[in-house]
C-alpha positions in Angstrom: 0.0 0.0 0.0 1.2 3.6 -0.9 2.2 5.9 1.9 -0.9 7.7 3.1 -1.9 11.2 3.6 -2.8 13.6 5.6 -4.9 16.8 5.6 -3.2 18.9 8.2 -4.1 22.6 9.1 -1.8 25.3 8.8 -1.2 29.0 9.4 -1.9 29.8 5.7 -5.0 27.4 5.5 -4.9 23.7 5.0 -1.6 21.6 3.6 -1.8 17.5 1.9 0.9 16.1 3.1 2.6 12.4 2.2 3.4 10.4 5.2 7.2 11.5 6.0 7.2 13.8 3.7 9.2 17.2 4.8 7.4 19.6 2.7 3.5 20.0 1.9 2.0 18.4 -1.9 -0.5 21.2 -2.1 -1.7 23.6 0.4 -5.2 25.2 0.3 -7.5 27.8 1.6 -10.2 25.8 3.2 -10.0 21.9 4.9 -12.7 20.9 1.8 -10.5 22.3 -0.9 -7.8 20.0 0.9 -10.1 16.9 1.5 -11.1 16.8 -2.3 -7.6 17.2 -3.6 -6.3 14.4 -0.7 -9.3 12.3 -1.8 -8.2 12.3 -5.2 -4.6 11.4 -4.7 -5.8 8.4 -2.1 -8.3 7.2 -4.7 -5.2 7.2 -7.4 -2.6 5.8 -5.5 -4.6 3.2 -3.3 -3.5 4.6 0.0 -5.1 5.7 3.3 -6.6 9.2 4.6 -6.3 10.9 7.5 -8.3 14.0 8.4 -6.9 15.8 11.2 -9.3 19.1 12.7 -7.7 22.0 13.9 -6.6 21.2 17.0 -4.1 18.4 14.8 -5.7 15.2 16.6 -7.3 12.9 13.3 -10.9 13.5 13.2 -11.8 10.7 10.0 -10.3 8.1 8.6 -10.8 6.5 5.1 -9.4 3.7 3.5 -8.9 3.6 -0.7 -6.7 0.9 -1.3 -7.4 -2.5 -1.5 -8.8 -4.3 1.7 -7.3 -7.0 3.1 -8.8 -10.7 2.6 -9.2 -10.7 6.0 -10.9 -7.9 6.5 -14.5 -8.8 8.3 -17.1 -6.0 7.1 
């Protein structure tokens, strides 16, 4: 699975940012600007999302790679 990403806010508005990654892959005005654009790289790259709210702790989670075949539900 690819690294995931993470919609993280920031003094200038909201940043996408690759897990370990040192610098920001897009940064954005609002946090739905930044969750469509994160949603869009997940979706391409079969990775995971992580929505974190202002206060940095993640508020959602979404999965868009391929599930496990052990994966109940």
């Amino acid at each position: 699975m690819a690294k995931n990403l993470h919609v993280v806010p920031r003094s200038t508005g909201w940043a996408v940012k690759t897990a370990g990654a040192s610098r920001a892959a897009t940064v954005v005005s609002t946090q739905a600007q930044a969750i469509e654009v994160a949603r869009q790289m997940a979706t391409s790259r079969g990775s995971e999302l992580l929505i974190h709210g202002r206060n940095g702790q993640i508020r959602e989670k979404n999965s868009y790679g391929p599930d496990p075949e052990s994966s109940k539900g």
